[in-house]
MARBA-576709 format. One record per atom (N, C-alpha, C): residue number from 0; residue in three letters; x, y, z. Coordinates in steps of 0.001 Angstrom, whole numbers. Example, Ala and Ser with C-alpha at 12.3 -4.5 7.8 and 13.67 -1.06 7.14 Angstrom:
residues 2
{k:0 r:Ala east:13190 north:-5690 up:7800}
{k:0 r:Ala east:12300 north:-4500 up:7800}
{k:0 r:Ala east:13200 north:-3300 up:7800}
{k:1 r:Ser east:12850 north:-2250 up:7080}
{k:1 r:Ser east:13670 north:-1060 up:7140}
{k:1 r:Ser east:12900 north:30 up:7870}
END
This chain:
residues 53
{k:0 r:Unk east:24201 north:4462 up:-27288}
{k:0 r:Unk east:23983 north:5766 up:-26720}
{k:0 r:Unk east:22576 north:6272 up:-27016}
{k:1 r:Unk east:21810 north:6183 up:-27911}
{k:1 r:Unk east:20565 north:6317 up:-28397}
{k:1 r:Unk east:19441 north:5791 up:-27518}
{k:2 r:Unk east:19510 north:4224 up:-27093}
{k:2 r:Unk east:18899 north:3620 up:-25960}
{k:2 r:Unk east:18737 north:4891 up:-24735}
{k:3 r:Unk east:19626 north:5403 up:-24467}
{k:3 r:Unk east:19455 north:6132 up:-23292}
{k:3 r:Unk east:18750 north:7446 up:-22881}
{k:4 r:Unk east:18725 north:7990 up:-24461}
{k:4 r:Unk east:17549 north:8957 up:-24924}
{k:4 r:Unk east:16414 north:8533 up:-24325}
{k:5 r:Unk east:15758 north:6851 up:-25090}
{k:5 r:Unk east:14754 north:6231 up:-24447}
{k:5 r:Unk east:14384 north:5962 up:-22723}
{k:6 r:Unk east:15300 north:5324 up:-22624}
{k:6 r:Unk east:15726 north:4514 up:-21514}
{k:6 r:Unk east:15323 north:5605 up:-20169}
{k:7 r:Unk east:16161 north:6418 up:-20127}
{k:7 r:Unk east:15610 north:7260 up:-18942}
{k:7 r:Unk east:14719 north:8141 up:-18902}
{k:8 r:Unk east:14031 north:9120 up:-19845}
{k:8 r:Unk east:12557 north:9167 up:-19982}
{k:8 r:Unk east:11778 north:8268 up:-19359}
{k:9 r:Unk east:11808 north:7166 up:-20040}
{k:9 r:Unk east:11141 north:6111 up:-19206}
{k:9 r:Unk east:11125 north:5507 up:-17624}
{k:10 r:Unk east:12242 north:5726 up:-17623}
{k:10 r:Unk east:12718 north:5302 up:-15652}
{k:10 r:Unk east:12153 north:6366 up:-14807}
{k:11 r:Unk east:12536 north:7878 up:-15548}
{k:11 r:Unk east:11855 north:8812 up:-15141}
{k:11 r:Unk east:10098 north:9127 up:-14554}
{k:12 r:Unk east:9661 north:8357 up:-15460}
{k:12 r:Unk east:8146 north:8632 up:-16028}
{k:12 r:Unk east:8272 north:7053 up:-14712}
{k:13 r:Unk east:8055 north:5908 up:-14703}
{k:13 r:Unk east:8124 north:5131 up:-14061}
{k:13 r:Unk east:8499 north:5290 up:-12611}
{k:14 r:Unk east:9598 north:5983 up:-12008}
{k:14 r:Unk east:9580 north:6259 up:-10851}
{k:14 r:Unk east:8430 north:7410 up:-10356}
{k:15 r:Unk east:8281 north:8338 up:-11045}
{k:15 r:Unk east:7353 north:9132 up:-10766}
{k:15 r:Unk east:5617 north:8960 up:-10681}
{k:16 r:Unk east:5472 north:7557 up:-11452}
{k:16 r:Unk east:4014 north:6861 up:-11195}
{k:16 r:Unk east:4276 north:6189 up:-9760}
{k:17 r:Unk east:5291 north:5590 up:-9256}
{k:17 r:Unk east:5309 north:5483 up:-8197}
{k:17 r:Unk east:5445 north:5719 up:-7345}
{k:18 r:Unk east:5932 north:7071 up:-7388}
{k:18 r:Unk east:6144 north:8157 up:-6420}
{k:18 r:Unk east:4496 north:8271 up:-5977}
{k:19 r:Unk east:4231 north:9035 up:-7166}
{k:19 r:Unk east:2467 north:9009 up:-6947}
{k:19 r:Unk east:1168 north:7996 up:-6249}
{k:20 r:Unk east:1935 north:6660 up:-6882}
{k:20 r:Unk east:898 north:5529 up:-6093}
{k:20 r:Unk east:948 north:6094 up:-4546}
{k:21 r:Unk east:2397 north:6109 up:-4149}
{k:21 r:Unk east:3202 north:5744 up:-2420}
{k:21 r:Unk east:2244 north:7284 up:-2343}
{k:22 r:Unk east:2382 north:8477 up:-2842}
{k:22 r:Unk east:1462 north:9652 up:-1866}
{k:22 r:Unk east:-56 north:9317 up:-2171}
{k:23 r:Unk east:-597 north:8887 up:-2913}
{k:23 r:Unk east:-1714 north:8247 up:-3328}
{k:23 r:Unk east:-2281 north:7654 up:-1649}
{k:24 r:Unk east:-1634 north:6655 up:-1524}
{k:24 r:Unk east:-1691 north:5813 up:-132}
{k:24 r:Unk east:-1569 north:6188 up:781}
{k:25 r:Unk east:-688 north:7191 up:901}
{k:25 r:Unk east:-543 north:7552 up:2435}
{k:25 r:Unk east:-1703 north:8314 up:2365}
{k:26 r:Unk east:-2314 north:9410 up:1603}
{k:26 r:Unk east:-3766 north:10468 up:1934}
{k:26 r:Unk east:-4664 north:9969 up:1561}
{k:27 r:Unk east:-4667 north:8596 up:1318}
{k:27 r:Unk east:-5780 north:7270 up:1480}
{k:27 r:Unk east:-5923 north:6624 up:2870}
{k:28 r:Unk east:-4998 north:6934 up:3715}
{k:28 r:Unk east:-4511 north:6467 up:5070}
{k:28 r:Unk east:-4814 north:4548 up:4757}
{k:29 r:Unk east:-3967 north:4203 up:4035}
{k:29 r:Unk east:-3121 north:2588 up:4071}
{k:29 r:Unk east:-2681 north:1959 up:4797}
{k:30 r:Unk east:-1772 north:3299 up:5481}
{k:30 r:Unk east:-1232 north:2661 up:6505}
{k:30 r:Unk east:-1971 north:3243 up:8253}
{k:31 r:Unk east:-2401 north:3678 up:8347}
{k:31 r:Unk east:-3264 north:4075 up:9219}
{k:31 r:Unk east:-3303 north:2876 up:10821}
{k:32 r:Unk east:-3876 north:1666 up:10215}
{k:32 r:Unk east:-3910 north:774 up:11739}
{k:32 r:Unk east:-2345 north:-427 up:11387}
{k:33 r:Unk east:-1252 north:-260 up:11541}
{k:33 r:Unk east:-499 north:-1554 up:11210}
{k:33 r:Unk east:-545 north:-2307 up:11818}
{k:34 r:Unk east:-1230 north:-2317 up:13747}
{k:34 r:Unk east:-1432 north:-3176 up:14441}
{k:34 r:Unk east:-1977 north:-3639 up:14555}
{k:35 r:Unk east:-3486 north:-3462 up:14422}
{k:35 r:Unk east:-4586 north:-3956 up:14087}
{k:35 r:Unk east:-4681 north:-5325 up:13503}
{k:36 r:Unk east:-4047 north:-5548 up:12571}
{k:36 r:Unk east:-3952 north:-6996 up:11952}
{k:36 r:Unk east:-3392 north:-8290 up:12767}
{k:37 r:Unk east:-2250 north:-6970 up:13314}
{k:37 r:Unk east:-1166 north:-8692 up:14111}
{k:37 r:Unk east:-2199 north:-9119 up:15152}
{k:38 r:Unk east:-2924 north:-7839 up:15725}
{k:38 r:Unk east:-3612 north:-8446 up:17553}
{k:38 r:Unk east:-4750 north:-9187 up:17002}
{k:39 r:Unk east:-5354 north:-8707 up:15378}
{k:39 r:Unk east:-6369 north:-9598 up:15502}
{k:39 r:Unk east:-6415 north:-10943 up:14964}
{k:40 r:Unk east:-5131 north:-11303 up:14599}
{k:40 r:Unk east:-4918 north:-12864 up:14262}
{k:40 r:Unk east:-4558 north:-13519 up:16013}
{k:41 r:Unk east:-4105 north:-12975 up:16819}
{k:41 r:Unk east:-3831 north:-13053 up:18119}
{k:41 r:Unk east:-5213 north:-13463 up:18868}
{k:42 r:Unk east:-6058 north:-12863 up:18529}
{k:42 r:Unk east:-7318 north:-12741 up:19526}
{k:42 r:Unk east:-8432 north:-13966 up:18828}
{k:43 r:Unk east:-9313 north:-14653 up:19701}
{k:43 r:Unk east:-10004 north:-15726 up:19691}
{k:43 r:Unk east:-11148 north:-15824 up:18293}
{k:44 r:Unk east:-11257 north:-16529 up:17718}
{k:44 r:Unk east:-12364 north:-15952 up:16546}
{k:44 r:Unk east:-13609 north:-15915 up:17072}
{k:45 r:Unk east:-13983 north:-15923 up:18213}
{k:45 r:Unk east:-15430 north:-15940 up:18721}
{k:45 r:Unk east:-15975 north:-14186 up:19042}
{k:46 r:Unk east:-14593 north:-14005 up:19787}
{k:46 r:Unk east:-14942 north:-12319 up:19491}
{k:46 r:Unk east:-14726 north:-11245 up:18382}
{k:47 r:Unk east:-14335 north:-11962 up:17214}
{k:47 r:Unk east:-14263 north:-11521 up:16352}
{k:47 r:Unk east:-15511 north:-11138 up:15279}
{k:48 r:Unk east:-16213 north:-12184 up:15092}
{k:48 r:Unk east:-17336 north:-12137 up:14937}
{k:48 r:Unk east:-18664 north:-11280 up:15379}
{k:49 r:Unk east:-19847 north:-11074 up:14165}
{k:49 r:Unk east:-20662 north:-10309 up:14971}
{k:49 r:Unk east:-21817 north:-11439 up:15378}
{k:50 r:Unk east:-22431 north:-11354 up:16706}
{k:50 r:Unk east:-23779 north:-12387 up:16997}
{k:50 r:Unk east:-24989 north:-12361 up:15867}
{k:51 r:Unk east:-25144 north:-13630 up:15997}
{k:51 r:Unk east:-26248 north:-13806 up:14705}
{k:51 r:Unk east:-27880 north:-13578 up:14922}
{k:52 r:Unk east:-27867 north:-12773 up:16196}
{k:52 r:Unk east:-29268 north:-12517 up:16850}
{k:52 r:Unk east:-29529 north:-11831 up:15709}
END
């Protein structure tokens, strides 16, 4: 029964750093383009690139 004194303080304190990361990220905008990635593995690597002029 003593453990649990510990124990959830801690789970407490632990969910709540991650609460924080997850709003951290979103008003970092993280998630901002999710499509962006899939079309550009989709699309040719020649236009991906910038010209080396």
């Amino acid at each position: 029964m003593n453990v649990l004194v510990i124990l959830i303080p801690v789970s407490l304190l632990l969910g709540g750093l991650g609460l924080i990361a997850f709003l951290w990220s979103l008003r970092s905008d993280q998630y901002d383009d999710l499509d962006g990635d899939a079309w550009r593995i989709l699309s040719d690597d020649e236009h991906n690139h910038p010209s080396k002029n």
